[in-house]
N, C-alpha and C positions, 0 to 999 in steps of 0.2 A: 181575750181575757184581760179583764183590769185590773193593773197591777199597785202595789203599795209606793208610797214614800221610799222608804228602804231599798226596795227590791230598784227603783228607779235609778235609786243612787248608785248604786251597786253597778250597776250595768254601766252608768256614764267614766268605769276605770275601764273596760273595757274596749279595745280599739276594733273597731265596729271591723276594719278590710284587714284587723294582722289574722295571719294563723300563728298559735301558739306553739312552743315546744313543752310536753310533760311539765318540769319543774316549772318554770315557768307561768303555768296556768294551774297549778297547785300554789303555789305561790299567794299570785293574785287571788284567787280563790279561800284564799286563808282570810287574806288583808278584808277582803271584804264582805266576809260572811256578819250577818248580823241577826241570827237567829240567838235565840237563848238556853238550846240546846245544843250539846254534839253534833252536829249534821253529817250526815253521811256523803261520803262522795262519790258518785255516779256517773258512768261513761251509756253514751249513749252512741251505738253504731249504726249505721242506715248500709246494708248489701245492695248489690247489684245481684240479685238472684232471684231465677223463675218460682211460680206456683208450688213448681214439681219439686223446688228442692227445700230440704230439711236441715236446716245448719243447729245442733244440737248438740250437746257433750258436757262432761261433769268433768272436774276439776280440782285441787287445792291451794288456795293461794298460800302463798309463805310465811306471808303476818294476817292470823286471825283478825278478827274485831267483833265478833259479835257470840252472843251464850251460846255454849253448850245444845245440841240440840236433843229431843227426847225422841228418842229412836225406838219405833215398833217393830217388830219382828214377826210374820206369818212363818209358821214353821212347830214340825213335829218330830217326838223323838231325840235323836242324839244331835239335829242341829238345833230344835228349840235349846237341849242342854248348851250347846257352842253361842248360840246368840246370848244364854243369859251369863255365861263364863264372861263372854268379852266386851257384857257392860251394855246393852239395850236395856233401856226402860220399859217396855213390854212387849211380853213374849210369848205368844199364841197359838190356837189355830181355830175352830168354831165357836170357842167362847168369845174371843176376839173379835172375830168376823159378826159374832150377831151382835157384840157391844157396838159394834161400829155403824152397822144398821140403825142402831135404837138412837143415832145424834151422839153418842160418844166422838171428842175431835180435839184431846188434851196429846197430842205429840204432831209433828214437826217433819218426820220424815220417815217413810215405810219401804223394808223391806219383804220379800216372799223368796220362798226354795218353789224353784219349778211346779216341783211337785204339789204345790199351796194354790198355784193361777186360775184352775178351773173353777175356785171356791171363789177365792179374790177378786176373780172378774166379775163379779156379781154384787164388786162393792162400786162400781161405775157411778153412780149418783151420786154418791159422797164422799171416794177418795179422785172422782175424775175431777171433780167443777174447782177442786182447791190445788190441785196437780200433785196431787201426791201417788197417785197409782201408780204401785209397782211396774217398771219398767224394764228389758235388757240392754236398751239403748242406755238407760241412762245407771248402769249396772246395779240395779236394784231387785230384779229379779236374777238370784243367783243361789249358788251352795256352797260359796268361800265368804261366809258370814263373817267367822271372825278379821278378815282382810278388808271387808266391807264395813262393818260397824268401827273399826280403826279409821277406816279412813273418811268417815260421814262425822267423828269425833272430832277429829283433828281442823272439820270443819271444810270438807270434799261438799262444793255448790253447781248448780246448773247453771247455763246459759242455753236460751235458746230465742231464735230468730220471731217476733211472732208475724202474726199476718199483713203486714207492712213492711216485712225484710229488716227491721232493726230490732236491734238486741242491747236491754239495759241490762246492765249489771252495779251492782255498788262492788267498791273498790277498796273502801277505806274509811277510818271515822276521821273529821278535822283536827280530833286530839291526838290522831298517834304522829310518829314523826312523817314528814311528809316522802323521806326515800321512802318508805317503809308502802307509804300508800302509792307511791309510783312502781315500787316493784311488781305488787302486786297487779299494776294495770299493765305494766310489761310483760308479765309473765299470760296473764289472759289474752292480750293481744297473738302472743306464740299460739297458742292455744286456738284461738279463733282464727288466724289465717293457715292453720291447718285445717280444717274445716272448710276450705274452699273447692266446691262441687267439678270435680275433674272435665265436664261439659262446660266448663262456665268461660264465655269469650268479654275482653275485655276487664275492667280493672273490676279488684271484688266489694273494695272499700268503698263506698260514696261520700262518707261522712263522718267525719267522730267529731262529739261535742263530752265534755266535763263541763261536772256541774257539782254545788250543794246542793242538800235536800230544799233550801229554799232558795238561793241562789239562782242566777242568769248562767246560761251557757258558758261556756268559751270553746271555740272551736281549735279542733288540735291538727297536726300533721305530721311529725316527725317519731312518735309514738307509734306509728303504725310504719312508717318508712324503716323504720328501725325494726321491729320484729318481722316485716316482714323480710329483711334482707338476711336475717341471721335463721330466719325458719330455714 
């Protein structure tokens, strides 16, 4: 890929053979951001894990950064009452389900009560290809709605491995304070080398790099040394 001016410069702060620690690569990564926006900050992990495994989990970090999400609700009777009590933006069950058929796709994150899936799996074409279908992995298929729509508020996100064994995540925006956005990548690190497939021989990490949205990499190493000794 051909890169800009900027982006060239940018990368000649960087010491091609260090590995960085956290602060340190938030740091540099501040100094030389040179977009015109916010840019968000991004970890990007590469596993040591087979075909066969799934590294997948939802989470909350402890300093938000980004809106609000509009939270939909599959559900009838006294949980659809409980989803609209504790603050979903919409709250369902066959009116829902054929709005969503017909190209309706103004919310962000879907939940279903069990009892909803047999309907909801029949929304596959248009909540599968955006990854919004309700799931138990990722506690979205559930009946403690008001527990869940709290914690999808507060700003509760996915991670997941895709078919290359690495896993991005954004961590942070470069305007907040930068502990605030290293907390955050610490606490997802716990998070992630919990997640390490009990079969799995040899080390789980292959790689972490941080980065801006438009920024060069920098590669990390003590950010993962460190969660995972206190996992």
């Amino acid at each position: 890929m051909r890169r800009g001016k900027k982006y060239l410069e940018a990368k000649k702060a960087i010491e091609a053979d260090k590995i960085y620690e956290p602060m340190a690569a938030l740091e540099l990564i501040k100094k030389i951001a040179f977009a015109k926006f916010d840019e968000t900050v991004e970890v990007s992990v590469a596993l040591n894990i087979k075909k066969s495994h799934s590294i997948r989990d939802t989470f909350v970090l402890p300093h938000q950064f980004t809106a609000e999400k509009k939270i939909l609700v599959f559900a009838k009777g006294e949980k659809a009452d409980e989803a609209r009590a504790a603050g979903a933006a919409y709250v369902g069950d066959d009116d829902l389900i054929q709005k969503v058929k017909d190209g309706w796709t103004d919310f962000d994150v879907c939940i279903a009560t069990p009892d909803m899936m047999k309907d909801v799996g029949k929304l596959g074409p248009a909540l599968g290809r955006r990854g919004l279908m309700p799931n138990p992995r990722t506690k979205t298929v559930t009946n403690d709605i008001t527990a869940t729509v709290a914690e999808l508020k507060k700003g509760r996100i996915e991670f997941r491995a895709d078919k290359t064994g690495v896993v991005h995540l954004a961590v942070g925006k470069l305007s907040m304070p930068l502990e605030h956005v290293q907390e955050n990548l610490m606490v997802f690190f716990s998070e992630l080398i919990q997640k390490r497939p009990t079969d799995l021989k040899g080390e789980f990490i292959r790689s972490v790099y941080l980065a801006s949205t438009m920024g060069p990499a920098i590669k990390l190493e003590n950010a993962v040394i460190t969660a995972t000794r206190s996992a």
